[in-house]
Kinemage of the C-alpha trace (Angstrom):
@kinemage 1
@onewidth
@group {chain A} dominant
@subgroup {mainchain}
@vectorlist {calphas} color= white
{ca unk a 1} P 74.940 92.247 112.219
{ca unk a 2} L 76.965 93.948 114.716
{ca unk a 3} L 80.758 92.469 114.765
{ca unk a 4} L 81.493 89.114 116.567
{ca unk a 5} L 82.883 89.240 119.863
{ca unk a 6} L 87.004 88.719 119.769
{ca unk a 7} L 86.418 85.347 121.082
{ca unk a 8} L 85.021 84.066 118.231
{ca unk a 9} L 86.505 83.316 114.513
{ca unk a 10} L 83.880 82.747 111.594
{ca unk a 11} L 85.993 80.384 109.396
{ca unk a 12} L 83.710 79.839 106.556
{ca unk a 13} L 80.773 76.987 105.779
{ca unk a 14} L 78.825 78.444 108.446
{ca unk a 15} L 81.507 76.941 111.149
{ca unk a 16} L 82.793 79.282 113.953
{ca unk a 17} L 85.365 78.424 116.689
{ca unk a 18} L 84.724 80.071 120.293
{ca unk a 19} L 87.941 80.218 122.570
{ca unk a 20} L 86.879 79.100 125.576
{ca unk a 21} L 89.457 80.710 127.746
{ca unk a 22} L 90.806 77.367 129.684
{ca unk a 23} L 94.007 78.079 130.710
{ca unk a 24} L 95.020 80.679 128.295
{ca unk a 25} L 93.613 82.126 125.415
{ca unk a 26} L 94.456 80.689 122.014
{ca unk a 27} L 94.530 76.903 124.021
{ca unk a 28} L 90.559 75.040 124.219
{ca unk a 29} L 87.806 75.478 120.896
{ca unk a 30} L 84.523 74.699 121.308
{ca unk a 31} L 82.659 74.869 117.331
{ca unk a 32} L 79.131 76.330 116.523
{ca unk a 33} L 78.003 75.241 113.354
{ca unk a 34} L 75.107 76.994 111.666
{ca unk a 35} L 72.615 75.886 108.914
{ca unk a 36} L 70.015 77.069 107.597
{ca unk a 37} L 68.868 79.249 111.029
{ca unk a 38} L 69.542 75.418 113.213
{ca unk a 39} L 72.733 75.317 115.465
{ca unk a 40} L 75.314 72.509 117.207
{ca unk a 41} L 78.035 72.713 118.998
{ca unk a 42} L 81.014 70.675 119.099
{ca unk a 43} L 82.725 70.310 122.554
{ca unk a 44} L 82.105 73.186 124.829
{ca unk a 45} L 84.804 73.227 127.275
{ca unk a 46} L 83.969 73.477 130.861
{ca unk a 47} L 81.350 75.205 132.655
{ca unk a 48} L 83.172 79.042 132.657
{ca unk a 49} L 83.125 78.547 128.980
{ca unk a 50} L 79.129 78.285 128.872
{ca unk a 51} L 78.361 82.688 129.022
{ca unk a 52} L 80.628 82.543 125.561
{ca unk a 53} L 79.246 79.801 124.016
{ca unk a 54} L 75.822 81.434 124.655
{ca unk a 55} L 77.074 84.969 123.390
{ca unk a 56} L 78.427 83.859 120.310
{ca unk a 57} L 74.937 82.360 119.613
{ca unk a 58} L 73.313 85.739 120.348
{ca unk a 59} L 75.700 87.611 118.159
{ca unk a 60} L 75.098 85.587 115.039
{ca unk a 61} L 71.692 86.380 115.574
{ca unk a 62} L 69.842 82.589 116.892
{ca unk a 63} L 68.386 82.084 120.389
{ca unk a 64} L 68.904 78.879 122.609
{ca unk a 65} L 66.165 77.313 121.341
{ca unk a 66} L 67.418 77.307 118.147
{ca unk a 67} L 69.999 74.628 118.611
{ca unk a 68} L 69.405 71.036 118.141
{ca unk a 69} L 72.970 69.087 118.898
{ca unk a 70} L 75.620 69.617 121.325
{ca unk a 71} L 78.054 67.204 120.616
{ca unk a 72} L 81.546 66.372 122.521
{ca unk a 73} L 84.258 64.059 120.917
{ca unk a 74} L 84.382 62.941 124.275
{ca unk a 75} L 84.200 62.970 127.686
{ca unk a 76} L 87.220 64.564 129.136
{ca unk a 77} L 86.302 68.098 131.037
{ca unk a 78} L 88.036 70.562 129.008
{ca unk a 79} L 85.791 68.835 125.812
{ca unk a 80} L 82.658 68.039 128.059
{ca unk a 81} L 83.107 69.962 131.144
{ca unk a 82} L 80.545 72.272 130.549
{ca unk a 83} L 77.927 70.129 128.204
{ca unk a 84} L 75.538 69.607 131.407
{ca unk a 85} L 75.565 73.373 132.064
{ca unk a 86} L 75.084 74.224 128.805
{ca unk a 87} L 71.751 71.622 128.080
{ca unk a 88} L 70.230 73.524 130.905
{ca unk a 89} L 69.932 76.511 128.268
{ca unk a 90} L 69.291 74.759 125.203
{ca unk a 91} L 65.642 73.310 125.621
{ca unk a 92} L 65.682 71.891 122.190
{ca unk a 93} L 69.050 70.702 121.871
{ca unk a 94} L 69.926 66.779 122.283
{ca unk a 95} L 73.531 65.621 123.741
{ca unk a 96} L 75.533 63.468 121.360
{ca unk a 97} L 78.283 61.049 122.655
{ca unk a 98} L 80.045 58.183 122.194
{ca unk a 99} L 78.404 54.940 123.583
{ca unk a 100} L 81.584 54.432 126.326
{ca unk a 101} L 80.861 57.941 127.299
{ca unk a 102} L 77.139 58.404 127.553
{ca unk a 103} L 76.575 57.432 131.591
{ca unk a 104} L 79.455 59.821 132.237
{ca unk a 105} L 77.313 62.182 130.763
{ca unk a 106} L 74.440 61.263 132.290
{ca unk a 107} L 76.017 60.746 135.866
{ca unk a 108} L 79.732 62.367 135.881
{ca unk a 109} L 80.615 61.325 139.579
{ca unk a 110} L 83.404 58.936 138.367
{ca unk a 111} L 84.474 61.242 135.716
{ca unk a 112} L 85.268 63.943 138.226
{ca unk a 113} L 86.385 61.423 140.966
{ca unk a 114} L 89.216 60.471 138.140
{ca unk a 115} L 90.304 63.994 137.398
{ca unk a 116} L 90.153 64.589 140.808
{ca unk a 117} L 92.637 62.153 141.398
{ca unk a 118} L 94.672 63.507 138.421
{ca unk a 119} L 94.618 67.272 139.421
{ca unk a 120} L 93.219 67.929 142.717
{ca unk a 121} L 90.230 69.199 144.227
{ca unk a 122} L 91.513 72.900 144.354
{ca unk a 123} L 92.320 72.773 140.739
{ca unk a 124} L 88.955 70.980 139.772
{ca unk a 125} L 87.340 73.815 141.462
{ca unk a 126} L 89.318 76.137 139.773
{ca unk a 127} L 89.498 75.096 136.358
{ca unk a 128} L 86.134 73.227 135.859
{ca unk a 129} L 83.421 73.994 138.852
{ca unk a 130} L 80.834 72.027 140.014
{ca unk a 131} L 80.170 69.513 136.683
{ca unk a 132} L 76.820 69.196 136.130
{ca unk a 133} L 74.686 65.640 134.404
{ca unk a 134} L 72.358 65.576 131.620
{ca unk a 135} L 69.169 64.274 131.861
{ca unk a 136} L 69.031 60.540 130.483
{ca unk a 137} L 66.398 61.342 128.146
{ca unk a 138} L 68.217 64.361 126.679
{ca unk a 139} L 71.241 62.000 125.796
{ca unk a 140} L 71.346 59.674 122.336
{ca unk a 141} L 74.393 57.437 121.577
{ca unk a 142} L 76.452 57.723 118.182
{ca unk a 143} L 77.311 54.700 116.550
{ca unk a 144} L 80.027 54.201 114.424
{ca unk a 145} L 79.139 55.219 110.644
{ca unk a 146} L 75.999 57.343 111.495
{ca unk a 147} L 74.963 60.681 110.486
{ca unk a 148} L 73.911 63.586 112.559
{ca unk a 149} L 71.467 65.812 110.864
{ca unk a 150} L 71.495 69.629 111.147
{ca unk a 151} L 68.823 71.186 109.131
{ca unk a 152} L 69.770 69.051 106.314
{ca unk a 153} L 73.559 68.919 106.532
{ca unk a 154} L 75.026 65.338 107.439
{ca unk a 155} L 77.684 65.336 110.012
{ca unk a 156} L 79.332 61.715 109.933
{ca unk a 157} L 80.402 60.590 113.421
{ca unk a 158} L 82.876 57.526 113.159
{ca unk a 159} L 84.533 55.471 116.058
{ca unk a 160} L 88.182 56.849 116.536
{ca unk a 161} L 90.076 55.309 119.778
{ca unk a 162} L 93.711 55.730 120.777
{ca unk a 163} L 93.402 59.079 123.026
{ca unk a 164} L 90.682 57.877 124.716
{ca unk a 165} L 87.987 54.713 123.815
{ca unk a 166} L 85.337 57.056 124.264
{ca unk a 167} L 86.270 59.268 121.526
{ca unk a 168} L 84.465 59.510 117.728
{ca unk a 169} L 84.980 62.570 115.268
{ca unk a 170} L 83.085 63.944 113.267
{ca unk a 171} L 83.184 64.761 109.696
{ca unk a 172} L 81.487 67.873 107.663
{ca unk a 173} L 81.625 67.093 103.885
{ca unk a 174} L 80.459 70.535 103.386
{ca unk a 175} L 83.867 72.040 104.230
{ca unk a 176} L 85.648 68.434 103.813
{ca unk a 177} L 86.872 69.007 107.389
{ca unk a 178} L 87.162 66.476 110.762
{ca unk a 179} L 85.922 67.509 113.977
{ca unk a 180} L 88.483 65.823 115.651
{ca unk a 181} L 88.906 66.891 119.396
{ca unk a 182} L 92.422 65.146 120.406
{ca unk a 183} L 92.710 62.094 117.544
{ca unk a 184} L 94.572 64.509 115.620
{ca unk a 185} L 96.663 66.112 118.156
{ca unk a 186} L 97.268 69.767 118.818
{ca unk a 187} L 98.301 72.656 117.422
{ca unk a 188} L 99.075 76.088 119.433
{ca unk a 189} L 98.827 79.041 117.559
{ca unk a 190} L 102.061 80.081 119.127
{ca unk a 191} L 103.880 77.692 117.409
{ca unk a 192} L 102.820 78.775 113.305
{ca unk a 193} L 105.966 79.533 111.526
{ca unk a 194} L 106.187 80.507 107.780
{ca unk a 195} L 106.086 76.452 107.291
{ca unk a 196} L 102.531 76.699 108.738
{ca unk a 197} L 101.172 75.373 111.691
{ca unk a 198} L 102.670 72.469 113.980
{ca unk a 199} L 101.384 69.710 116.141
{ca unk a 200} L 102.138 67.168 118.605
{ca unk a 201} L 100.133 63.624 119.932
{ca unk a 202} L 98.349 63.921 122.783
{ca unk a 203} L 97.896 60.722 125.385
{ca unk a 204} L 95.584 60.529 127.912
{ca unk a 205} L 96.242 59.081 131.630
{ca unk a 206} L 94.392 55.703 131.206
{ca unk a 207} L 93.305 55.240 128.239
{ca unk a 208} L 96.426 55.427 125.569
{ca unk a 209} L 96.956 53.536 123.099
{ca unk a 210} L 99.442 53.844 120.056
{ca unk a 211} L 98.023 51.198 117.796
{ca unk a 212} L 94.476 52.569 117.953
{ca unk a 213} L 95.549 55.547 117.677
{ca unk a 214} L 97.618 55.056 114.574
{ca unk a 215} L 94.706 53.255 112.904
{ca unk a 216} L 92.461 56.670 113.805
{ca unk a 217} L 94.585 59.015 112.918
{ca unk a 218} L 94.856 57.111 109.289
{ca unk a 219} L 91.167 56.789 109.094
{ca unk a 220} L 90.838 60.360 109.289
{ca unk a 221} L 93.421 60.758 106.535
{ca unk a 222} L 91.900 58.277 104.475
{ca unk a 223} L 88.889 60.816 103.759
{ca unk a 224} L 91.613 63.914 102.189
{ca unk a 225} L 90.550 65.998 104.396
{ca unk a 226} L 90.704 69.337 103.335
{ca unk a 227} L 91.067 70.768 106.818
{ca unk a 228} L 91.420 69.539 110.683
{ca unk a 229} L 89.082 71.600 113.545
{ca unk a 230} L 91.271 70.724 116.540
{ca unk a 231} L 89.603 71.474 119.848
{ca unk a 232} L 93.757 72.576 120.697
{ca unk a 233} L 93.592 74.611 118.961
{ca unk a 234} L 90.965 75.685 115.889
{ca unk a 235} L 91.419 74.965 112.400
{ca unk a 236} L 94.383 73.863 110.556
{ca unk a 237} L 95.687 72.903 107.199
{ca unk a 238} L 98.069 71.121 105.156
{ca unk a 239} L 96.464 68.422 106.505
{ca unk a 240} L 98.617 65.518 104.132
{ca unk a 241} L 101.869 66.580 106.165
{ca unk a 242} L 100.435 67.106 109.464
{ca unk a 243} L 99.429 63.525 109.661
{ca unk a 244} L 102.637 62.151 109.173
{ca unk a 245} L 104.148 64.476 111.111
{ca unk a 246} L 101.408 63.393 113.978
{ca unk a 247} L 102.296 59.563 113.301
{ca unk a 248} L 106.433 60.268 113.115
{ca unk a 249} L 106.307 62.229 116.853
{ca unk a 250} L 103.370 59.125 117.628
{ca unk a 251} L 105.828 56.586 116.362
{ca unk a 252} L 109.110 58.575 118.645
{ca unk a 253} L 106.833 58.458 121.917
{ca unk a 254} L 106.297 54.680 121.377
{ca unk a 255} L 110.057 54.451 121.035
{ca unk a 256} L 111.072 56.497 123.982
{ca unk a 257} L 108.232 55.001 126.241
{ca unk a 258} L 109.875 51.725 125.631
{ca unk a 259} L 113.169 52.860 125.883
{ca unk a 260} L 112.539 54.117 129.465
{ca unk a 261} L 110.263 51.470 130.464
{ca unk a 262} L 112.130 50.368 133.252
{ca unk a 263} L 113.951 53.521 134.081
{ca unk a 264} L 114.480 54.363 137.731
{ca unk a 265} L 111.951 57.768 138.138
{ca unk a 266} L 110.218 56.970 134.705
{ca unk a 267} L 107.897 59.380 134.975
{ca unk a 268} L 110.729 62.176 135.073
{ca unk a 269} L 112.450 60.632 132.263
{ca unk a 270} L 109.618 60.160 130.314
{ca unk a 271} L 108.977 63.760 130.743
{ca unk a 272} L 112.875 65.006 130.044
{ca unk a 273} L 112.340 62.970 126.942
{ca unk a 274} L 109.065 64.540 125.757
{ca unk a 275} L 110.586 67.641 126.014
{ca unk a 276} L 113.862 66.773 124.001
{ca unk a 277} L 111.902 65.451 121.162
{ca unk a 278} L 109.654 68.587 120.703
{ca unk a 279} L 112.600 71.159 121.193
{ca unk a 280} L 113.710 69.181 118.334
{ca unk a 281} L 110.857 68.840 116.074
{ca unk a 282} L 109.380 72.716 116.748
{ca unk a 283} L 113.694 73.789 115.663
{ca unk a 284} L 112.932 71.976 112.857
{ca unk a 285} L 109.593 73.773 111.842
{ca unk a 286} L 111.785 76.688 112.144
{ca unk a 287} L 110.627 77.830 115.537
{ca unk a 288} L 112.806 79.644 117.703
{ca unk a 289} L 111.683 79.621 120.909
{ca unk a 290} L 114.227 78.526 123.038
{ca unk a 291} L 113.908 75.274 125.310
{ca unk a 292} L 112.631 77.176 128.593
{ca unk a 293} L 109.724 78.641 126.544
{ca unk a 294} L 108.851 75.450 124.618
{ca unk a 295} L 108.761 73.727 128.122
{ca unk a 296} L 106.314 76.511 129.601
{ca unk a 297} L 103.894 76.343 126.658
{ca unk a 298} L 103.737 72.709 126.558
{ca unk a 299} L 103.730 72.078 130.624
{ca unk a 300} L 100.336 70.160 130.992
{ca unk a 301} L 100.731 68.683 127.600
{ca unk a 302} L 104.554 67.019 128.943
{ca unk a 303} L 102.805 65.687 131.965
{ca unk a 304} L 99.790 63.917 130.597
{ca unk a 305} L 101.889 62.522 128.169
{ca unk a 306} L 103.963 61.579 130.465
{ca unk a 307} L 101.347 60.200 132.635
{ca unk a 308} L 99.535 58.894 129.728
{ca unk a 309} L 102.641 56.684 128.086
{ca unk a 310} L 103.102 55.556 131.740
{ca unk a 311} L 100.289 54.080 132.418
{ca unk a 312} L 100.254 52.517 128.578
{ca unk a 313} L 103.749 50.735 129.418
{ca unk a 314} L 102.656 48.944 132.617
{ca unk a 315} L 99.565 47.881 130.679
{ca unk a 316} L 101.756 46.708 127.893
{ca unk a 317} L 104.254 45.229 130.922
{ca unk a 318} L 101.241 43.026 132.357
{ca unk a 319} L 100.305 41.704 128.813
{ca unk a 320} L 103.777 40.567 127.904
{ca unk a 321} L 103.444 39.106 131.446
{ca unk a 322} L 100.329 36.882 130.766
């Protein structure tokens, strides 16, 4: 077999994650997961990630119609962007997703009106294209504590809010390793130090929420996992202190968000304080990048956060309120 292209890592178990190229390389994962000659794919990014995913297939050696389940954790574009897109090549292959996320799938004007909102209609265009449904019949619903069958290997999908509500993982017993698109956070490959990799929480802009998320991320723990495949980015170890690493930084962003709940230009603050806790945490995981480089790599990730833990405090505000 001639050699992969430099896009895509084999990592063992028949697992290999494709870089998608959204934003910058080493940033967005989509998974193909091989058995026994039968294919899925986990998240595919957006719809300029769809020629890789369908090169990587060709170079391990299976055609289209050789894949039976495209699966994304859920339904935010750079996880599902590109699932539409990518069903129009796959004539065999049946769309997985989460029961909150299935019409999205099936009709993704209000999913793109949202992010539209969020980021613009030049950047849409940019970053995402022209997202594209998937026929109703095409599309099955998980439900929490089912399997997905590939060619005789189970894939567990379980219910795991707190990023989003329409977000489950998945879990390969085979490698003992979660699919876990955001639950467990990310982790750039920029910022692996001798102490091994590091992560942070991600938030989303409407749907965060800490207590969920807590109760996920624990879930996910509860199995001893072996290994995490993040969609941000690939796979990582030392899984025992990256989850209480995740849930310290979760429990600090609950703190701060609090903290600045009624501070005048929250969002700014809310942002200054993102960034002060990770300069601090990626110093102590022996990084030295200095703050100006920290603050570039993590840009998008400081906003939605930002945007996210907004967004959770006025919700939070209007319960107390009740």
């Amino acid at each position: 077999m001639p050699p992969l292209p430099p896009y895509v890592e084999s990592l063992g178990d028949g697992i290999h994650a494709i870089d998608t190229g959204f934003h910058r390389d080493h940033f967005d994962a989509s998974y193909l997961i091989v058995e026994n000659g039968r294919a899925a794919f986990v998240d595919t990014g957006t719809n300029f990630a769809v020629p890789r995913l369908l090169g990587a297939l060709a170079a391990l050696g299976l055609a289209p119609e050789d894949v039976d389940h495209v699966i994304p954790t859920h339904v935010h574009l750079d996880h599902a962007g590109g699932v539409g897109l990518l069903m129009t090549h796959l004539p065999a292959a049946t769309a997985w997703v989460h029961p909150r996320g299935a019409r999205h799938l099936i009709d993704p004007s209000a999913l793109v009106t949202g992010a539209t909102a969020v980021y613009g209609e030049a950047e849409m265009a940019r970053s995402y294209g022209q997202i594209v449904g998937v026929p109703a019949g095409r599309v099955r619903e998980t439900a929490d504590g089912m399997t997905i069958d590939l060619a005789g290997r189970p894939l567990l999908a379980i219910d795991t809010p707190g990023h989003a509500r329409h977000h489950h993982c998945l879990w390969d017993a085979r490698s003992r390793g979660w699919f876990t698109g955001d639950t467990f956070g990310l982790s750039y490959r920029e910022f692996d130090t001798a102490r091994g990799p590091w992560l942070l929480p991600t938030t989303t802009p409407v749907q965060f929420e800490p207590a969920a998320l807590r109760a996920s991320v624990q879930r996910l723990l509860s199995y001893d996992p072996t290994c995490m495949y993040l969609t941000h980015f690939s796979r990582v170890g030392d899984v025992a202190r990256l989850g209480a690493d995740l849930l310290a930084q979760l429990d600090a962003m609950v703190a701060l968000g609090r903290a600045l709940r009624d501070a005048p230009d929250r969002h700014a603050a809310l942002q200054r304080g993102l960034l002060d806790l990770y300069v601090e945490r990626v110093a102590r995981h022996g990084c030295s990048f200095t703050r100006e480089r920290i603050a570039e790599l993590l840009a998008i990730d400081i906003e939605l956060n930002a945007q996210g833990m907004g967004i959770w405090l006025d919700k939070e505000r209007e319960k107390a309120a009740a």
